[in-house]
Backbone as JSON, one array per atom type, in Angstrom:
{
  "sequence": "XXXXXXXXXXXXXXXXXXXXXXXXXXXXXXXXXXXXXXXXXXXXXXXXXXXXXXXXXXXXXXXXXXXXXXXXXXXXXXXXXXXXXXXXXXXXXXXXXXXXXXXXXXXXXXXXXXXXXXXXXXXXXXXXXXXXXXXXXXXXXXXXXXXXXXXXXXXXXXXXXXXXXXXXXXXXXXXXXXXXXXXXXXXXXXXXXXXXXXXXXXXXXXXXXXXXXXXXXXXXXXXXXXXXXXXXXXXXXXXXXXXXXXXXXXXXXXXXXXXXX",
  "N": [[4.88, 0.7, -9.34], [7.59, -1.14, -9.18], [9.52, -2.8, -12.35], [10.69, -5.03, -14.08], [11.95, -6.03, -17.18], [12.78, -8.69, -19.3], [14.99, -10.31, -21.76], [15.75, -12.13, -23.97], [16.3, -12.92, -27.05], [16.74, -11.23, -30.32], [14.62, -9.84, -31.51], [13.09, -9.99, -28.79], [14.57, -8.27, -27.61], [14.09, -5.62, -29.01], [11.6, -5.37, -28.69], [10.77, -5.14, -25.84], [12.4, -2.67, -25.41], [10.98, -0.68, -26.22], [9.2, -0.18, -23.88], [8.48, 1.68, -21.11], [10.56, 0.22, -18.52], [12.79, -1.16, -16.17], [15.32, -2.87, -18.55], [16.64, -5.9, -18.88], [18.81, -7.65, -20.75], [19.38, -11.34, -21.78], [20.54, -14.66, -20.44], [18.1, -15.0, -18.66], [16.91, -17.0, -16.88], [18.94, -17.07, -14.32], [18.73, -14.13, -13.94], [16.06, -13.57, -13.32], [15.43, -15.05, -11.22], [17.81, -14.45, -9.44], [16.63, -11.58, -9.32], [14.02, -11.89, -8.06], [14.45, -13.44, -5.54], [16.19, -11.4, -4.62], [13.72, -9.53, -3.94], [13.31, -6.89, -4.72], [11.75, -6.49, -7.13], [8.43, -5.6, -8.22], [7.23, -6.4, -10.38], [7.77, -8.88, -13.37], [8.27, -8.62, -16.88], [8.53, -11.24, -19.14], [10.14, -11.76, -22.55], [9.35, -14.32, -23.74], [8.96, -17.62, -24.4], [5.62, -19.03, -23.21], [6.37, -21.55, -21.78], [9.02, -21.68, -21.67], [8.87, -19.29, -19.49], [7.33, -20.44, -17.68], [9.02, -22.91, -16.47], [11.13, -21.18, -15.44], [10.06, -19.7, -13.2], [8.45, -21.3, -12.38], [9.65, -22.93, -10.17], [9.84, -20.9, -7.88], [7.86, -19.71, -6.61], [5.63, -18.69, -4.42], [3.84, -17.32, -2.83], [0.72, -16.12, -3.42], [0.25, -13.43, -2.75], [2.16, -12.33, -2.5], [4.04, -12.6, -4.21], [6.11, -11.69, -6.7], [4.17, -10.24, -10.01], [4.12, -11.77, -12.98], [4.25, -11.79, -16.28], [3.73, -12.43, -19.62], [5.8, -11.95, -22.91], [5.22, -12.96, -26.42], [7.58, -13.88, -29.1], [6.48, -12.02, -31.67], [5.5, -10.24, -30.41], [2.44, -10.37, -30.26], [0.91, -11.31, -28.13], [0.31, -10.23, -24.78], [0.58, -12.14, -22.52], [-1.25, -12.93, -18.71], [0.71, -14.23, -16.38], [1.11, -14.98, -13.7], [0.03, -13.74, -10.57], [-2.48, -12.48, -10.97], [-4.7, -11.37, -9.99], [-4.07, -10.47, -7.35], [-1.43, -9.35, -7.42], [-0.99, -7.74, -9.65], [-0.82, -8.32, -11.98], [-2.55, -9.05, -14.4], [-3.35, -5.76, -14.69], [-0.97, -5.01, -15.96], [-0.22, -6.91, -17.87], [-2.04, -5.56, -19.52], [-1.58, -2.8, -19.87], [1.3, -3.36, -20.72], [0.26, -4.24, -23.48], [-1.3, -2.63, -24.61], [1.05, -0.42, -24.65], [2.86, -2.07, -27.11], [0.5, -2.84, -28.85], [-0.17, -5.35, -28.14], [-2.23, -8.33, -27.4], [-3.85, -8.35, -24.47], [-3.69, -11.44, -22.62], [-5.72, -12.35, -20.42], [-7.08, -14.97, -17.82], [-8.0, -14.96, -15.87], [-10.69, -16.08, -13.43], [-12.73, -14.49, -12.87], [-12.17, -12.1, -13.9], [-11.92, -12.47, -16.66], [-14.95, -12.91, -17.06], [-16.17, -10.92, -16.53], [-16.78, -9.9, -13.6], [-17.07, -9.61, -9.57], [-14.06, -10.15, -8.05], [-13.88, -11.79, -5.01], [-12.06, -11.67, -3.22], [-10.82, -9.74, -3.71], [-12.11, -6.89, -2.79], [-12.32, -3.81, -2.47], [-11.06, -2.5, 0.85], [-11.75, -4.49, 1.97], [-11.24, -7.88, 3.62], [-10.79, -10.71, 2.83], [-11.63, -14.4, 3.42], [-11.73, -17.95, 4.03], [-13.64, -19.64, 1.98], [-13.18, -19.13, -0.65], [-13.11, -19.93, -2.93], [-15.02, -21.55, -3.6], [-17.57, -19.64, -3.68], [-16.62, -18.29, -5.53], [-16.57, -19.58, -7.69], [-20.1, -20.28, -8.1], [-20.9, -17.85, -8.57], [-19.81, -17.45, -10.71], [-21.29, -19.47, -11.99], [-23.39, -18.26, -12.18], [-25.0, -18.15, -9.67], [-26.07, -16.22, -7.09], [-24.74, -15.6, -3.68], [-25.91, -16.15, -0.43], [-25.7, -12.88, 1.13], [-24.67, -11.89, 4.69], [-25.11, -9.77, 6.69], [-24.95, -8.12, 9.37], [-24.4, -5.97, 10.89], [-24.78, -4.36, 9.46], [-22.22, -2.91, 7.47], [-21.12, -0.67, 5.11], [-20.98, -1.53, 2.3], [-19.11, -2.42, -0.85], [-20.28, -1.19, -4.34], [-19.83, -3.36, -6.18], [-20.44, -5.66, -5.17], [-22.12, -8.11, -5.28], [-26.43, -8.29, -5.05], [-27.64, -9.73, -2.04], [-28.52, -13.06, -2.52], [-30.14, -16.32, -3.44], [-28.17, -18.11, -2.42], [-27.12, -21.38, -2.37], [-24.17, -21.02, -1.32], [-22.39, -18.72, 0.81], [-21.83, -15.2, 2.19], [-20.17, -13.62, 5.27], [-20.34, -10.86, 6.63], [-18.56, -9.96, 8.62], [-16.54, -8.67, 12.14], [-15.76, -10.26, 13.75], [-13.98, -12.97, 15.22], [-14.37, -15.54, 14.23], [-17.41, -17.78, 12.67], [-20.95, -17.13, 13.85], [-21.01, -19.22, 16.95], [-18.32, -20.21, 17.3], [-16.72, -21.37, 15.53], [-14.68, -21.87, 12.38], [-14.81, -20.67, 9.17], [-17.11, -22.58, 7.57], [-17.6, -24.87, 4.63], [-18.26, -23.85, 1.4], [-18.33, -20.75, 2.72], [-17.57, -17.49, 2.93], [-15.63, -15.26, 4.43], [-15.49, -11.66, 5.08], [-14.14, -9.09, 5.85], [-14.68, -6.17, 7.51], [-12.7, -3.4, 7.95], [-12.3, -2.18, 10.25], [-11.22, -1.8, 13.33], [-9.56, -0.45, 15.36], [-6.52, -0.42, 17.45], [-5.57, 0.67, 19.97], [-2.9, 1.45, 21.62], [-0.48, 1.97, 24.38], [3.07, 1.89, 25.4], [6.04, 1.32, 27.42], [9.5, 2.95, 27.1], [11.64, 0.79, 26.92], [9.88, -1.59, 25.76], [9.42, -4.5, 23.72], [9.07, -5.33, 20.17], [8.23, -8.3, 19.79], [6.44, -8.58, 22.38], [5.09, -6.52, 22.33], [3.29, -7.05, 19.78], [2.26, -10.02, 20.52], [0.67, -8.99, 22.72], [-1.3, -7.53, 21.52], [-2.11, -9.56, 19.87], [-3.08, -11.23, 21.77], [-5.08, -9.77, 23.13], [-6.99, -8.88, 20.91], [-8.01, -11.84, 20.33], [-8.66, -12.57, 22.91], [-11.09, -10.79, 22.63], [-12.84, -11.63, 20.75], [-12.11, -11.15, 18.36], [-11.19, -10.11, 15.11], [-8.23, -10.27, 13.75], [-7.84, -9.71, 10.75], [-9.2, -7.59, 10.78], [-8.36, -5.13, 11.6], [-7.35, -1.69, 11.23], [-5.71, -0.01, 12.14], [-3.4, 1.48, 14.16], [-3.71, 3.5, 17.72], [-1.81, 5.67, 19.62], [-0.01, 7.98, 21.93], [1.66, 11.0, 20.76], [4.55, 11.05, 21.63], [5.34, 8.2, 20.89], [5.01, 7.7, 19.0], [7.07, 6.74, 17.18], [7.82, 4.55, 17.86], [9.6, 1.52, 17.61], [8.11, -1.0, 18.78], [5.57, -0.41, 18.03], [5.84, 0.69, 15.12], [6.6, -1.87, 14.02], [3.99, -3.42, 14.29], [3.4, -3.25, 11.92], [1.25, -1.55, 10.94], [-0.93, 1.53, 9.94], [0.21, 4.07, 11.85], [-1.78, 6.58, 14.08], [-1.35, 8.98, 16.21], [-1.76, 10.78, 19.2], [-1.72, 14.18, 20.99], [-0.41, 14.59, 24.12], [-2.77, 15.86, 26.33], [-4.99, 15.72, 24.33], [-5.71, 13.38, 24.66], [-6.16, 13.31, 27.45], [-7.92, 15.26, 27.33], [-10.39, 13.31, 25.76]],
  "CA": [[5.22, -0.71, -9.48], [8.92, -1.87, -9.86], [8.75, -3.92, -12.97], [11.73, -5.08, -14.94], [11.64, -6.86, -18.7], [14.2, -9.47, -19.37], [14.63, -10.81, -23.24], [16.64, -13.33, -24.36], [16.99, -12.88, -28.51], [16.98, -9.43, -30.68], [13.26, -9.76, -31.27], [12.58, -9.82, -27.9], [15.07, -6.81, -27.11], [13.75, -4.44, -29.32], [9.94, -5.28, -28.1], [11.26, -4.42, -24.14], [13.19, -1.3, -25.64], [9.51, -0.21, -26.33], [8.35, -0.22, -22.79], [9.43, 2.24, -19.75], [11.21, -0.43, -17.55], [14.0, -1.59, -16.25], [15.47, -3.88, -19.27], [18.22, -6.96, -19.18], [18.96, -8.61, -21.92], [20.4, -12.41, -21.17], [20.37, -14.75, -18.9], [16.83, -14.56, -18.26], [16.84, -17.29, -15.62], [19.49, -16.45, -13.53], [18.53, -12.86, -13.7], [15.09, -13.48, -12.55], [16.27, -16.19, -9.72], [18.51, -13.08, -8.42], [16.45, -10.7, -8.86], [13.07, -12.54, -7.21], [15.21, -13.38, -4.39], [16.13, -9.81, -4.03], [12.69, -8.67, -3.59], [12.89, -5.48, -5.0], [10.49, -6.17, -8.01], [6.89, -5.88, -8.35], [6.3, -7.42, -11.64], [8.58, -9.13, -14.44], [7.62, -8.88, -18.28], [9.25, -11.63, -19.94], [10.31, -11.77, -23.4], [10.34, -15.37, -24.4], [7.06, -18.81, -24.14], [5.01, -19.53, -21.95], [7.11, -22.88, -21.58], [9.98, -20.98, -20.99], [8.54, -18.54, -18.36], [7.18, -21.38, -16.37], [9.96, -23.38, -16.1], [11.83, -20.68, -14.66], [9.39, -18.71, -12.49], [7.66, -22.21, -10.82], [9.84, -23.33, -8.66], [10.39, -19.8, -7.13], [6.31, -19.04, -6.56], [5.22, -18.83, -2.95], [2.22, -16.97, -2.36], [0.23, -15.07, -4.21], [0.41, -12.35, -1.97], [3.99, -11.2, -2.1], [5.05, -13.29, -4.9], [5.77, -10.55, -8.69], [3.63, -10.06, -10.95], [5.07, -12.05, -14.31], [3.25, -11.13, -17.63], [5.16, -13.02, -20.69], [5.01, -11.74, -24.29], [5.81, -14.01, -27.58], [8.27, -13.38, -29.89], [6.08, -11.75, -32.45], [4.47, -9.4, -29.78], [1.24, -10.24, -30.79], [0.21, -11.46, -26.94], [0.99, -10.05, -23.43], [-0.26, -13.16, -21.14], [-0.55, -12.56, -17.45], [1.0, -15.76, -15.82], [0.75, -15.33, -12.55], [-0.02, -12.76, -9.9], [-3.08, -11.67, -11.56], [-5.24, -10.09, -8.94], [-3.46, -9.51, -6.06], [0.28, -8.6, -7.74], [-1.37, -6.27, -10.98], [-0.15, -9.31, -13.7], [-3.68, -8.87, -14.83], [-3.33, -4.95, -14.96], [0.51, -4.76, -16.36], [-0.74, -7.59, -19.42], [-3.14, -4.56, -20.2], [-0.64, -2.05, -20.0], [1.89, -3.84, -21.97], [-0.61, -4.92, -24.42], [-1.24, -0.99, -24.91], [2.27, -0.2, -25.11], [3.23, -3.0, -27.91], [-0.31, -3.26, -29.79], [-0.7, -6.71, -28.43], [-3.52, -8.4, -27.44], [-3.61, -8.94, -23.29], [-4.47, -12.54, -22.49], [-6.39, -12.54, -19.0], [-7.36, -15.95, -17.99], [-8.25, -14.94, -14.81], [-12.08, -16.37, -14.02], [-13.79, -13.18, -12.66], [-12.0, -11.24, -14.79], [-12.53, -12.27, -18.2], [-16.28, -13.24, -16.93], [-16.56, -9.33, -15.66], [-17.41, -10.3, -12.34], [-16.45, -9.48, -8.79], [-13.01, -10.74, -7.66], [-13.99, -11.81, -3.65], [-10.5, -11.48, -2.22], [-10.34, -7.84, -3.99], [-12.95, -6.09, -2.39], [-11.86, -2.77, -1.23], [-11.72, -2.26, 2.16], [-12.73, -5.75, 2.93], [-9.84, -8.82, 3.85], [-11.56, -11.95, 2.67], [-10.7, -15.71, 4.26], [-12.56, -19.07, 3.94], [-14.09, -21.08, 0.65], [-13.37, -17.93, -1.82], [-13.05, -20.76, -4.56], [-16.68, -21.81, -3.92], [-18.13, -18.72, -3.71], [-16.22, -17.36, -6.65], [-17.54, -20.57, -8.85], [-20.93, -19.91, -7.66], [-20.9, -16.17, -8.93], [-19.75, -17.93, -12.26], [-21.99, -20.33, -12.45], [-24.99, -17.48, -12.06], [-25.71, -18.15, -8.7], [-26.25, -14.92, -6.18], [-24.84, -16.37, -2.25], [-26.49, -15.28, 0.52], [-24.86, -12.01, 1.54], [-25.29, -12.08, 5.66], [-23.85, -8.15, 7.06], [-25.81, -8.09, 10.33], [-24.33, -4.42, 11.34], [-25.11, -2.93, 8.11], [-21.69, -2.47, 6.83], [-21.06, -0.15, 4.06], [-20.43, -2.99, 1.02], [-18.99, -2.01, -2.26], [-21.09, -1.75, -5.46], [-19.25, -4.33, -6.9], [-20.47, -6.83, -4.29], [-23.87, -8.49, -5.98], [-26.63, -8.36, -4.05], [-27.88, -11.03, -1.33], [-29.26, -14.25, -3.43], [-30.53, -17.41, -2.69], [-26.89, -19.15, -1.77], [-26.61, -22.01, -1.07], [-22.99, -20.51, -0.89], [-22.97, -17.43, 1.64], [-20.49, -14.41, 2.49], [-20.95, -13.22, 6.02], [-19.3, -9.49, 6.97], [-17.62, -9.55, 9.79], [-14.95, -8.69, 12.52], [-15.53, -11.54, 14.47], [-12.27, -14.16, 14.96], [-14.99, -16.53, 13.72], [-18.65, -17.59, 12.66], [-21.47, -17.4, 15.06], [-20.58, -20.74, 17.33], [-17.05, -20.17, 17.55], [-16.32, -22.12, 14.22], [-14.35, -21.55, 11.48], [-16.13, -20.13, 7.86], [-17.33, -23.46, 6.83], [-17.33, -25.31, 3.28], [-19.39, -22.37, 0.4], [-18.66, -19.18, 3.22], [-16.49, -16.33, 2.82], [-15.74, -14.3, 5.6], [-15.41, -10.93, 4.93], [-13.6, -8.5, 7.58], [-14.54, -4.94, 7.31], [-11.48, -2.73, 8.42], [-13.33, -1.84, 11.41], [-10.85, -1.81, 14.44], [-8.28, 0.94, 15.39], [-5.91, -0.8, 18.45], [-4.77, 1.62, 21.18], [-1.37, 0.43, 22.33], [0.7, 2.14, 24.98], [4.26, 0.71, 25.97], [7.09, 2.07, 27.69], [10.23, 3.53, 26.18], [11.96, -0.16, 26.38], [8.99, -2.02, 25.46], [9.94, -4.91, 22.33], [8.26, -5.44, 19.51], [7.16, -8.81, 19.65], [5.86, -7.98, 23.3], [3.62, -5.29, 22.22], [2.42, -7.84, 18.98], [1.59, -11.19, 21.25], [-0.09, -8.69, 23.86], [-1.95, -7.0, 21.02], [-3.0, -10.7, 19.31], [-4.3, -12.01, 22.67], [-6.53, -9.0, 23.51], [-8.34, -9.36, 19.87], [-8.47, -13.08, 20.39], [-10.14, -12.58, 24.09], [-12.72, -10.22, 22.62], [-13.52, -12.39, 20.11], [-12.02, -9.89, 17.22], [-10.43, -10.89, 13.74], [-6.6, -9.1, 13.48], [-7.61, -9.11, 9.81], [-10.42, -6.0, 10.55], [-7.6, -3.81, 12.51], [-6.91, -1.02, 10.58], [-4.68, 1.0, 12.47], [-3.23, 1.8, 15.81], [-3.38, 4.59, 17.99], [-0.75, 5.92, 20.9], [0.56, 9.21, 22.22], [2.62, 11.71, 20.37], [5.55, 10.52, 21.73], [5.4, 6.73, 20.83], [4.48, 7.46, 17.53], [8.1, 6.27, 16.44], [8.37, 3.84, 18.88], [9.78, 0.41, 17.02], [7.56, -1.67, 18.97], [4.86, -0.1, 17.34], [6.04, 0.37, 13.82], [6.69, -3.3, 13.67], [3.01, -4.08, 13.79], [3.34, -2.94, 10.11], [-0.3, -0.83, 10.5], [-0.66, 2.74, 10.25], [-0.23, 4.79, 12.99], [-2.3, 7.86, 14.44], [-0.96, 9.52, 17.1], [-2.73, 12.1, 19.7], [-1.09, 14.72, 22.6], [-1.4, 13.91, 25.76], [-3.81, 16.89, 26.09], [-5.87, 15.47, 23.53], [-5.65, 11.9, 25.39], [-6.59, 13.37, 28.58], [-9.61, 15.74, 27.29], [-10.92, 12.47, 25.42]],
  "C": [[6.6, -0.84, -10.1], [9.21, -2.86, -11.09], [10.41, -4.18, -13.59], [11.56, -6.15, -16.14], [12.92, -7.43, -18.52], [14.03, -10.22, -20.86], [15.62, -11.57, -23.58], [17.18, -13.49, -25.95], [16.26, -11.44, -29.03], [15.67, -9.16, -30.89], [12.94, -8.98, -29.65], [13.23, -8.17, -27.13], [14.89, -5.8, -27.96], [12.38, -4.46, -28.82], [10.34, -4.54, -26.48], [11.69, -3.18, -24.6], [11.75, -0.47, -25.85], [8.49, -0.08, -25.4], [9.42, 0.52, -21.86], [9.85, 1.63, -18.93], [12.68, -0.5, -17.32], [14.44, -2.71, -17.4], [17.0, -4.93, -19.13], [17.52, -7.78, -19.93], [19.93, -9.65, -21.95], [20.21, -12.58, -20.01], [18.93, -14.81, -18.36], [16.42, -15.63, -17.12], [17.37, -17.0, -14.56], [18.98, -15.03, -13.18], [17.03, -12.7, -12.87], [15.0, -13.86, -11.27], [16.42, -14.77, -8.99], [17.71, -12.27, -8.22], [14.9, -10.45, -7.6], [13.19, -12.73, -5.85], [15.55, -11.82, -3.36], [15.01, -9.21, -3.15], [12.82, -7.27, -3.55], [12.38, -4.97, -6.4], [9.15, -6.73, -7.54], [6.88, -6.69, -9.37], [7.9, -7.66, -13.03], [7.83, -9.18, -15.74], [8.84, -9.46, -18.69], [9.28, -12.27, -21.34], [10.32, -13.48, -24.25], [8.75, -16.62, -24.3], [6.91, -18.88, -23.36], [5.69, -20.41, -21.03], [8.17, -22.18, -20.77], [10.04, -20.43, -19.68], [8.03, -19.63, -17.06], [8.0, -22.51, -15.9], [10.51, -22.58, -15.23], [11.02, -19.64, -13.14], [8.33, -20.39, -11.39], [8.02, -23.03, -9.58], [10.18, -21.98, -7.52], [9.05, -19.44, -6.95], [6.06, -19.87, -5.19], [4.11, -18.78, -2.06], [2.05, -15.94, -2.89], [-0.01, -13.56, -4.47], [1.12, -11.77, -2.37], [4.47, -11.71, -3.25], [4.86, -12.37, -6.45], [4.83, -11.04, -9.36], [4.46, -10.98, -12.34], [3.64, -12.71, -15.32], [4.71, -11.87, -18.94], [4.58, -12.76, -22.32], [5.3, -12.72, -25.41], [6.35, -13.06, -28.49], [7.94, -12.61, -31.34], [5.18, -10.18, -31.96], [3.2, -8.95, -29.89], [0.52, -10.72, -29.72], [0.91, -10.85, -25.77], [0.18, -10.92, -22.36], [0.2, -12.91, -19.63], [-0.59, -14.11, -17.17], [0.69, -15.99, -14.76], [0.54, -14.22, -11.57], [-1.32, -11.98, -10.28], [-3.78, -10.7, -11.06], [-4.31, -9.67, -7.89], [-1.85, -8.81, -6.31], [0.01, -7.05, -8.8], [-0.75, -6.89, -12.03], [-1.57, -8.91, -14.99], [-3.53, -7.0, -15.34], [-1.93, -4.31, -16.06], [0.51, -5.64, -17.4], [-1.17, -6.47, -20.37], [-1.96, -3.38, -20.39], [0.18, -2.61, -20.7], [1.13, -3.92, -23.32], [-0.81, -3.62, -25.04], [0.28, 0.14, -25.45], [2.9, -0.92, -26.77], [2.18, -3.34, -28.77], [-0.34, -4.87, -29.37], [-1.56, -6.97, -27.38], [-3.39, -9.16, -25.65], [-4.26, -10.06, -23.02], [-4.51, -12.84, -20.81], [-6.47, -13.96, -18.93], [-8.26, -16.69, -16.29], [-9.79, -15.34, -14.16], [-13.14, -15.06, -14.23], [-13.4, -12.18, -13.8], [-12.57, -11.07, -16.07], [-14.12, -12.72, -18.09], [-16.94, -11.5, -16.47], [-17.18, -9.1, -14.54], [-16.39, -10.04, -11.11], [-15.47, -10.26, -8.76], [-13.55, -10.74, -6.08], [-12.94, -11.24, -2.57], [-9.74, -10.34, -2.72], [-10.85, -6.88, -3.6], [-11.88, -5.01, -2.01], [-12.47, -2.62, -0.21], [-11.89, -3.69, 2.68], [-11.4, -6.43, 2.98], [-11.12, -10.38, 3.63], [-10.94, -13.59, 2.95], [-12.32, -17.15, 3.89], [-12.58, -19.76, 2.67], [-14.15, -20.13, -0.34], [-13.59, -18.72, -3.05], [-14.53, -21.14, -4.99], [-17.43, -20.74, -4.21], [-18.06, -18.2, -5.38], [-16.93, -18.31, -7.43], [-19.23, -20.29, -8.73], [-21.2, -18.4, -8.37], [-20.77, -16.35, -10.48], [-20.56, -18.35, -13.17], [-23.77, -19.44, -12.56], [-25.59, -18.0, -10.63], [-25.17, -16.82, -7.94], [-25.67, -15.84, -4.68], [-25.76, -15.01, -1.85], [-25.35, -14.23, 1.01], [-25.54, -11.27, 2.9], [-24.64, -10.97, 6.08], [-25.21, -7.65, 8.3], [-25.66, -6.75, 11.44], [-24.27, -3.58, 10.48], [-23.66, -2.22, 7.82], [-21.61, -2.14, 6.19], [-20.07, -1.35, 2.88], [-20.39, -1.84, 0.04], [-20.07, -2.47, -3.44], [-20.92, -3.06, -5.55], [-19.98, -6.0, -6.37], [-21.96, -7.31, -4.86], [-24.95, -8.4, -4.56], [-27.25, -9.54, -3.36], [-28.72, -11.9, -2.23], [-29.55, -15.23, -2.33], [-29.7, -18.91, -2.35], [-27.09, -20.36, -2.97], [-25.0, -21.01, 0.02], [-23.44, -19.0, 0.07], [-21.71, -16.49, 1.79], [-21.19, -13.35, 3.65], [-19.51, -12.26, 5.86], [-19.45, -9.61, 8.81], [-16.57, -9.33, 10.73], [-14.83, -9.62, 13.79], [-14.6, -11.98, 14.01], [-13.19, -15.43, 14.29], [-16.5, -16.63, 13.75], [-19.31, -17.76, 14.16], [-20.88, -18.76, 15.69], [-19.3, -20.69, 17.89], [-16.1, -21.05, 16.63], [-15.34, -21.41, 13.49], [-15.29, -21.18, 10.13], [-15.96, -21.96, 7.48], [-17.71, -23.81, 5.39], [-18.74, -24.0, 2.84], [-19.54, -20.99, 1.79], [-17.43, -19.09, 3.22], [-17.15, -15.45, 4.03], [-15.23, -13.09, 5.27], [-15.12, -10.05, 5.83], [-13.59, -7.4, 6.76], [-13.21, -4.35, 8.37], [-12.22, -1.83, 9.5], [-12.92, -1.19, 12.79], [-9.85, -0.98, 14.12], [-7.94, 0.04, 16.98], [-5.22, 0.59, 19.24], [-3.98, 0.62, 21.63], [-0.81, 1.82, 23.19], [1.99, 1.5, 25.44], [5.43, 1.99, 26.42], [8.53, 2.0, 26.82], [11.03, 2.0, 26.02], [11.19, -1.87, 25.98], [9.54, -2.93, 23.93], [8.79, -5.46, 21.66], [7.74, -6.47, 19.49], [6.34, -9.75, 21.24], [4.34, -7.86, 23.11], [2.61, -6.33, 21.23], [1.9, -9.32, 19.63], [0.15, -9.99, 22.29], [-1.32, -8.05, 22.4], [-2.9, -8.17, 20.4], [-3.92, -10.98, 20.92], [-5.43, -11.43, 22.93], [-7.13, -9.61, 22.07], [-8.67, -10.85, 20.26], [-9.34, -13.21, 21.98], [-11.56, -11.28, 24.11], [-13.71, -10.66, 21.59], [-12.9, -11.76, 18.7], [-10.91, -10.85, 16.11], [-9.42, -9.48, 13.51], [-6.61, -8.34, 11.93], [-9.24, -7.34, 9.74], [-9.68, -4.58, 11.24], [-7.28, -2.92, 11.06], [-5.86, -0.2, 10.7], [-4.43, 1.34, 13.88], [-3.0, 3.17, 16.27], [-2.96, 4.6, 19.1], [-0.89, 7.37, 20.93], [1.46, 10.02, 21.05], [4.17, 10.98, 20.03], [6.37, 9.2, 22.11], [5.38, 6.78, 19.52], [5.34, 6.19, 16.68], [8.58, 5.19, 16.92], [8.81, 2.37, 18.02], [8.7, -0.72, 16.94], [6.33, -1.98, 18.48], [4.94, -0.06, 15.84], [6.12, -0.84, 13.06], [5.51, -4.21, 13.78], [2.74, -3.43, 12.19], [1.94, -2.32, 10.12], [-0.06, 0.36, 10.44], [-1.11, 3.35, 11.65], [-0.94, 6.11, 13.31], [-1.78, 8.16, 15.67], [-1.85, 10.89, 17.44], [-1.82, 12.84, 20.56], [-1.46, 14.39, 23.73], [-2.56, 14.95, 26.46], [-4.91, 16.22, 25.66], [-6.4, 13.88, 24.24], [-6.48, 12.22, 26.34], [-8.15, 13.43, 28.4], [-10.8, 14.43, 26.71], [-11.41, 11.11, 26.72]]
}
């Protein structure tokens, strides 16, 4: 994880001097602006309030996905709060780690977390889509959903087991529920990593070619793009652009191995 600390008064730059990162000192909006923009950090620890940190870090927040990690300590280094990014960036894990580094006390705030309860949209292995907010309240509130996995996917511990809903979380790599619906209000759809895409294309074949022809097949077999795991070609496609630019991993076979199969 790329992380860089930024501190703003001598407090705050001897607390950062106390952590393995990148450190700037000054400037701490601009520097974040630029370096956010950049995109070549994972996570910011910054030195300075809450107030502070969210002034400068909320108009630059996008999606939760892609958007750093930023963990902010107080000038006494007696908290490392994660602000934002908590599950899916590692704000939540890099609080704890700071907090270990500096003796101070990591402030989660996250629900599942500080409740010690599954995160839905962290499963390993799984890609989760629909009413995660219901579900997740539901899990809070002590209710079990129904948990509907009608090809006996391998589920993680972590995953409670099937209750008496209302809320529900169906597994699958369907493009949608039975019907041809969307996950309706209290369901989570859950997409096991299920599918491997065979692609061939010729040597001037462009990349977003090969990715329309690759969405329409899943969408005329009924299939959800988020259960692909990985594509497989020839040998000598492996490197092919058209391919690399569906951003999945590739496997590659010989044409030997193609044939005898």
């Amino acid at each position: 994880m790329s992380t860089v600390s930024v501190s703003i008064t001598e407090a705050g730059r001897r607390l950062a001097g106390r952590l393995p990162f990148e450190h700037v000192h000054g400037r701490m909006g601009a520097v974040v602006r630029e370096r956010w923009a950049q995109g070549d950090v994972d996570g910011f620890v910054l030195f300075a309030a809450t107030g502070v940190a969210v002034r400068i870090v909320g108009p630059l927040l996008g999606d939760k996905r892609s958007d750093p990690a930023v963990v902010c300590v107080d000038e006494a280094g007696r908290f490392a709060v994660s602000l934002c990014g908590g599950h899916h960036r590692g704000a939540n894990e890099l609080a704890r780690r700071v907090g270990a580094l500096l003796g101070a006390a990591p402030v989660v705030t996250t629900a599942t977390d500080a409740a010690g309860l599954v995160a839905i949209d962290m499963l390993p292995g799984l890609v989760a889509s629909g009413d995660v907010a219901a579900v997740s309240a539901a899990l809070l509130d002590g209710r079990s959903p129904i948990v509907d996995n009608p090809l006996d996917w391998p589920l993680p511990d972590a995953l409670p087991a099937s209750g008496a809903g209302p809320e529900r979380i169906l597994v699958t790599d369907a493009d949608a529920e039975p019907g041809g619906g969307p996950a309706g209000p209290g369901t989570v759809l859950l997409r096991p990593q299920s599918l491997v895409v065979g692609v061939g294309s010729s040597t001037g074949a462009g990349s977003q070619e090969v990715a329309e022809l690759v969405a329409a097949t899943l969408a005329e077999a009924g299939l959800s793009a988020d259960s692909v795991q990985s594509v497989a070609t020839i040998d000598r496609r492996r490197h092919h652009p058209a391919l690399t630019g569906l951003g999945l991993p590739i496997t590659s076979f010989s044409a030997d191995a193609l044939a005898a199969g």
